[in-house]
N, C-alpha and C positions, 0 to 999 in steps of 0.2 A: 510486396511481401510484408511489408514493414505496415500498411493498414490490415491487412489479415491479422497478425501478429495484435496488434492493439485492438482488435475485434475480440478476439479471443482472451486476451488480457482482461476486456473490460467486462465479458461474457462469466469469466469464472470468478472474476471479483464480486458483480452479483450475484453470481450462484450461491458464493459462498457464503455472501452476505445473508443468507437467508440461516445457513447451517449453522455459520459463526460470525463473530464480527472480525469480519475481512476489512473491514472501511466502511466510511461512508461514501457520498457520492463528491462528500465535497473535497476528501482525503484521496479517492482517485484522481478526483481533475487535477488537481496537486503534487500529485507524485506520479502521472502517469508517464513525463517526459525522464524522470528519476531513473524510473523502473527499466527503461528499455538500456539508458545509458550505463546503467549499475549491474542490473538484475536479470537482465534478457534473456539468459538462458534457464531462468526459473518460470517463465512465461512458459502456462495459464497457472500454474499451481499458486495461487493466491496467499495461502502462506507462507510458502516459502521466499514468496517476492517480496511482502512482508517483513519478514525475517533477515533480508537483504541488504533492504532500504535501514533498517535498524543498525546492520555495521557498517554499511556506509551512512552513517549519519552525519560525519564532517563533513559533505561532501557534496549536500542534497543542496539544492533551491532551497533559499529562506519559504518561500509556503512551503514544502513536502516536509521540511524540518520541524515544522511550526503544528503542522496537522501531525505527525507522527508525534512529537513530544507530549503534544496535550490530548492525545489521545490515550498516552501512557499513564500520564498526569488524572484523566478520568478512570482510567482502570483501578490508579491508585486508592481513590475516593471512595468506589464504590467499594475496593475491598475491606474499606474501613468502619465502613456501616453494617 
């Protein structure tokens, strides 16, 4: 169940990554043990897992904290220009 489930997770992360930025590849490897621990019942909806991992943010693995923060940090950036 639980590799179904991460099939599906990693399936709608790339889908979405195409519509929006859902992550990158290297923002899933990272948070993908996060997501199931925190977020699982937001599994496939890629934003919302997203969105998850964001208030559990004390709470993550130093990389999913690392990859979520600087990914925030580049959103910052770009809206500055």
């Amino acid at each position: 169940m639980r590799l179904l489930l991460g099939c599906a997770f990693l399936l709608a992360c790339a889908a979405s990554a195409e519509a929006a930025p859902h992550g990158t590849t290297r923002q899933r490897s990272a948070c993908t043990d996060d997501a199931y621990k925190f977020c699982e019942r937001y599994v496939p909806d890629a934003a919302a897992v997203e969105n998850c991992l964001k208030a559990n943010i004390g709470g993550l693995s130093r990389a999913c904290k690392a990859q979520i923060q600087g990914a925030a940090a580049a959103r910052k950036r770009g809206r500055r220009h």
